[in-house]
C-alpha positions as CSV (number, residue, x, y, z in Angstrom):
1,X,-94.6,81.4,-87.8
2,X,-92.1,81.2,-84.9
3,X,-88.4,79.4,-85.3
4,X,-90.0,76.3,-83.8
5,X,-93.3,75.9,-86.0
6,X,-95.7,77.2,-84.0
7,X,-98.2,79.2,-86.0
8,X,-99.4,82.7,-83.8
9,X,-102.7,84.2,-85.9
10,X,-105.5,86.2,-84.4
11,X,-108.1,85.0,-82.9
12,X,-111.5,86.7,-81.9
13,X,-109.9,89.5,-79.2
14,X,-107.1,87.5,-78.6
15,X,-103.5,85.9,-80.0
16,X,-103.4,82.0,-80.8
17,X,-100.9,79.9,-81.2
18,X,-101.0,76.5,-82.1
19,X,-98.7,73.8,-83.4
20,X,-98.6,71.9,-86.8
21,X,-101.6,69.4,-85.6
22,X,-103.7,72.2,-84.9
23,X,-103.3,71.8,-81.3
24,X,-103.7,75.2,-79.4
25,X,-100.1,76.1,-77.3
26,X,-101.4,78.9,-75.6
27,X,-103.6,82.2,-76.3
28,X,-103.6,85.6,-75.2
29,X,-105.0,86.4,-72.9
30,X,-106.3,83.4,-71.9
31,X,-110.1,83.0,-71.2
32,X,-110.9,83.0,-67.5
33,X,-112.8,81.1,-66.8
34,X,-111.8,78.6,-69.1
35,X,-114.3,77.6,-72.2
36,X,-116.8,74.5,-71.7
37,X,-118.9,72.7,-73.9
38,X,-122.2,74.6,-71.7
39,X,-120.8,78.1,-72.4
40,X,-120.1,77.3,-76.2
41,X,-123.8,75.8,-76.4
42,X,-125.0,78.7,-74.8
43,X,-123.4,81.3,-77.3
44,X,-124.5,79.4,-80.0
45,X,-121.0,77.9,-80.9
46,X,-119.4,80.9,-80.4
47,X,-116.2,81.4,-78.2
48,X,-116.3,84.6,-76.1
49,X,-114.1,87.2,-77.5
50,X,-111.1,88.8,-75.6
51,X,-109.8,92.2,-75.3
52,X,-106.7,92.1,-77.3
53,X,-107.7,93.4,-80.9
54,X,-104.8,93.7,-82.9
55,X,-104.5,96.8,-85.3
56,X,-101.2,95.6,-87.5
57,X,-99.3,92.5,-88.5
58,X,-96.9,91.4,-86.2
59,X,-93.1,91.4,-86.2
60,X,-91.2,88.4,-84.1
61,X,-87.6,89.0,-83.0
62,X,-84.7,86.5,-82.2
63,X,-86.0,85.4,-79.0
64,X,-89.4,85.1,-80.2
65,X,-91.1,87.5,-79.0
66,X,-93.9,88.8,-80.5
67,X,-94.5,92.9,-80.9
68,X,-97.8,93.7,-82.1
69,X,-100.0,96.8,-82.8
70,X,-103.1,97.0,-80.8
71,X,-105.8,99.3,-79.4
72,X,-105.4,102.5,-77.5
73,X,-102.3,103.6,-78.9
74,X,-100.0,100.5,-78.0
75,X,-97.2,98.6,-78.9
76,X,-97.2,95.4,-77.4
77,X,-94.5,92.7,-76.6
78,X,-95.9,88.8,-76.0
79,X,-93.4,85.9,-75.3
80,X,-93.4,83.9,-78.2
81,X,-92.4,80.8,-76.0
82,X,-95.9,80.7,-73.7
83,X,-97.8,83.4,-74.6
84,X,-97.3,85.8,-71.9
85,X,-97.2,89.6,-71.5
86,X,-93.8,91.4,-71.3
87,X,-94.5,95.0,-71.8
88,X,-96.9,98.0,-73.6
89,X,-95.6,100.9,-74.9
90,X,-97.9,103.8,-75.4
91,X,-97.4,106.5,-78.4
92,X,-97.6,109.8,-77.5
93,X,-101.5,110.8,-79.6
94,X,-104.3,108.2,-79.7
95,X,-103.6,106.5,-83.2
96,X,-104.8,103.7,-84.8
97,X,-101.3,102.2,-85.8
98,X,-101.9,100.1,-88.6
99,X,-97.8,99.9,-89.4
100,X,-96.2,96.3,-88.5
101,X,-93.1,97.0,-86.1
102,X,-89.9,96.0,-87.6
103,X,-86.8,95.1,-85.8
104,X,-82.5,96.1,-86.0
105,X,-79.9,93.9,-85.4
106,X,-79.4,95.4,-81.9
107,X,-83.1,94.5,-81.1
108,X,-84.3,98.0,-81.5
109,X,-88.0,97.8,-82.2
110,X,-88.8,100.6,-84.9
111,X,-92.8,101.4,-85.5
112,X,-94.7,104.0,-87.3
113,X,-97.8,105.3,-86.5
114,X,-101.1,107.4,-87.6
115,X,-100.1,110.3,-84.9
116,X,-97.2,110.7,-87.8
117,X,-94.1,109.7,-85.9
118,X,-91.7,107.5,-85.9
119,X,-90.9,105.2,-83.1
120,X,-87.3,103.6,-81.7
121,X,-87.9,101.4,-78.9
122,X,-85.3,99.3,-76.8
123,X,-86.1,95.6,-76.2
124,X,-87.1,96.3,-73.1
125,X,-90.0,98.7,-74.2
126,X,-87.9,102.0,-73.6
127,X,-88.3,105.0,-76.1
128,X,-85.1,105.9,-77.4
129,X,-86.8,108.3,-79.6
130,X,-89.7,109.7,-81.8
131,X,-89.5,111.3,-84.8
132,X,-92.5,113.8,-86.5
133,X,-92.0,112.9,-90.1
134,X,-94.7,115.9,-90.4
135,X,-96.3,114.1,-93.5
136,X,-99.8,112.9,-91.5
137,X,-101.0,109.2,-90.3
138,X,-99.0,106.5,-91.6
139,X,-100.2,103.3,-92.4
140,X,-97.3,101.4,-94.5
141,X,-94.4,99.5,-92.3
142,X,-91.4,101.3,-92.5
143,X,-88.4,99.1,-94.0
144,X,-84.4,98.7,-93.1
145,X,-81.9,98.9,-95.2
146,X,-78.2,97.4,-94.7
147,X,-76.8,100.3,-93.3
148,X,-80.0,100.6,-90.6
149,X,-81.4,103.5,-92.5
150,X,-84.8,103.3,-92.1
151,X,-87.5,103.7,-95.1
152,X,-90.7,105.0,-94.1
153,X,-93.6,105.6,-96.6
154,X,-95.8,109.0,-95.9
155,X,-99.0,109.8,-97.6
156,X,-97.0,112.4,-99.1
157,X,-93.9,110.2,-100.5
158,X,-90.7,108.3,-98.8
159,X,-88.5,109.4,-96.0
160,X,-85.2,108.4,-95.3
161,X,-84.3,108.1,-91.4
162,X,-80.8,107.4,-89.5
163,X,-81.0,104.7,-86.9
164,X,-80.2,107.7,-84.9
165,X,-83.6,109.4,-85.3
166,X,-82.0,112.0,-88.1
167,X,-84.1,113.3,-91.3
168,X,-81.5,112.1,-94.2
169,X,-83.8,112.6,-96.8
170,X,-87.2,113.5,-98.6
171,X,-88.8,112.1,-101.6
172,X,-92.1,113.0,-103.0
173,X,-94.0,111.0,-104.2
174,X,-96.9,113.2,-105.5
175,X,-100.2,111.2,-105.0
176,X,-98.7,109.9,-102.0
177,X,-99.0,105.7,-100.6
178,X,-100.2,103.8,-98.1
179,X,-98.4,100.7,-99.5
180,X,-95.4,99.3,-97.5
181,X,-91.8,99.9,-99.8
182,X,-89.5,96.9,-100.7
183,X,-86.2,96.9,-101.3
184,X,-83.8,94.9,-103.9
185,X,-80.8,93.5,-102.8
186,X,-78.9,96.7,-105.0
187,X,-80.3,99.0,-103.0
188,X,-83.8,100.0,-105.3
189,X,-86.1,101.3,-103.4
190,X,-90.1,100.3,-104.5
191,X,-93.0,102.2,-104.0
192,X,-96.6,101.8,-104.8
193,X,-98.6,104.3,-104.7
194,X,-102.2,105.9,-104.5
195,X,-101.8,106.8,-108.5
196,X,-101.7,103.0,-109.3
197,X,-98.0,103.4,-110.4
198,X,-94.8,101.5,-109.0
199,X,-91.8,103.8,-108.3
200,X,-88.4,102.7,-108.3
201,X,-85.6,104.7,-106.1
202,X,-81.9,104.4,-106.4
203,X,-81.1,104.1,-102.6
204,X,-77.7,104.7,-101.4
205,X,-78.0,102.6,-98.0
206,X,-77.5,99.2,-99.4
207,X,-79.7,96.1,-99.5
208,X,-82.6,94.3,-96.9
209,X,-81.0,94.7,-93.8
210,X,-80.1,91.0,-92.4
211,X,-82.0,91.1,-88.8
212,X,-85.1,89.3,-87.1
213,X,-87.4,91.4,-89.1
214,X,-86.2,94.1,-91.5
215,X,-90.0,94.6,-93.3
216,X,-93.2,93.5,-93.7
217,X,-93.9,90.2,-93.0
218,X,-90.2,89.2,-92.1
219,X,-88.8,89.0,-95.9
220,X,-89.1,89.9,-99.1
221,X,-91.0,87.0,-99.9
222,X,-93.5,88.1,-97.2
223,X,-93.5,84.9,-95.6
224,X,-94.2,85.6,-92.3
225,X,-91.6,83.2,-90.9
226,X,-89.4,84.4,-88.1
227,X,-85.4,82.6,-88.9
228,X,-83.9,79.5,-88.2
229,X,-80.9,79.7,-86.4
């Protein structure tokens, strides 16, 4: 949910967005040519699907725009204002990046991916840098912590990163997790992992960082809402 309401959800090879009626404010990419009753009643009441399949959640920053996860490799910046396309950012391997981006106070735009790195991008869609975490694909969304250290979950346990792209630390986590961490306002990091057990870290990097979109699904209540301002 962006700051003003709208709702943006996936649609069938493309992004939707539509206000609290219902009513449809603009989709990505837009069909061309436009749908008509003929063409619906020709595919049997289906709408002809797009090319824009989304492989992660999304993550909205301040200005409302919308960085998403998608085929071939790409991180993908959408204006959350009328839908249209401000930048792609490749990775370096063809992944499948299944990890939600998360965003800094500063805008930076972190995302992890299956090729096992760890991505810092500018707002403008400019690598600042990458970062092998040498632990195989990763699914879970990273996570930011007061101080900008950023969480990341491996399948072989949790990895502490400096907003400057440095290795701080290394936890193993034995049977490993695809499961995206929390973090409690003392600092406790939370993991879940492939054993069917919860972990709980004592972190030194303080609370849920207080940006756009620290974590998974904004919040810790995994709302999905983008803030009010």
């Amino acid at each position: 949910m962006l700051p003003d309401g709208v709702i943006v959800y996936s649609g069938v090879g493309r992004l939707d967005a539509s206000d609290s009626t219902g009513r449809t404010q603009w989709e990505y990419p837009v069909m061309n040519p436009p749908v008509t009753v003929d063409m619906i009643t020709k595919t049997g009441g289906h709408i002809p699907p797009g090319n824009f399949w989304l492989d992660s959640a999304m993550a909205v920053g301040d200005d409302s725009t919308i960085y998403v996860c998608t085929s071939d490799s790409r991180l993908v910046a959408i204006n959350g204002a009328d839908g249209h396309f401000k930048w792609e950012f490749k990775a370096k391997a063809h992944s499948v990046n299944r990890a939600s981006p998360i965003i800094a106070t500063d805008g930076t735009i972190y995302f992890a991916s299956s090729d096992g790195s760890l991505y810092a991008l500018l707002p403008d869609g400019t690598q600042k840098w990458a970062l092998d975490l040498g632990g195989g694909a990763i699914s879970a969304t990273p996570i930011l912590a007061e101080d900008e250290t950023i969480y990341v979950v491996t399948p072989t346990g949790l990895v502490a990163v400096s907003p400057e792209g440095k290795l701080l630390a290394r936890y193993s986590a034995g049977a490993g997790s695809e499961s995206s961490p929390t973090l409690d306002a003392d600092g406790t990091i939370y993991v879940a992992t492939r054993a069917g057990k919860i972990t709980a870290l004592s972190g030194t990097h303080g609370g849920l960082l207080n940006s756009a979109w620290p974590k998974f699904q904004a919040g810790p209540a995994n709302s999905g809402r983008a803030r009010r301002f």
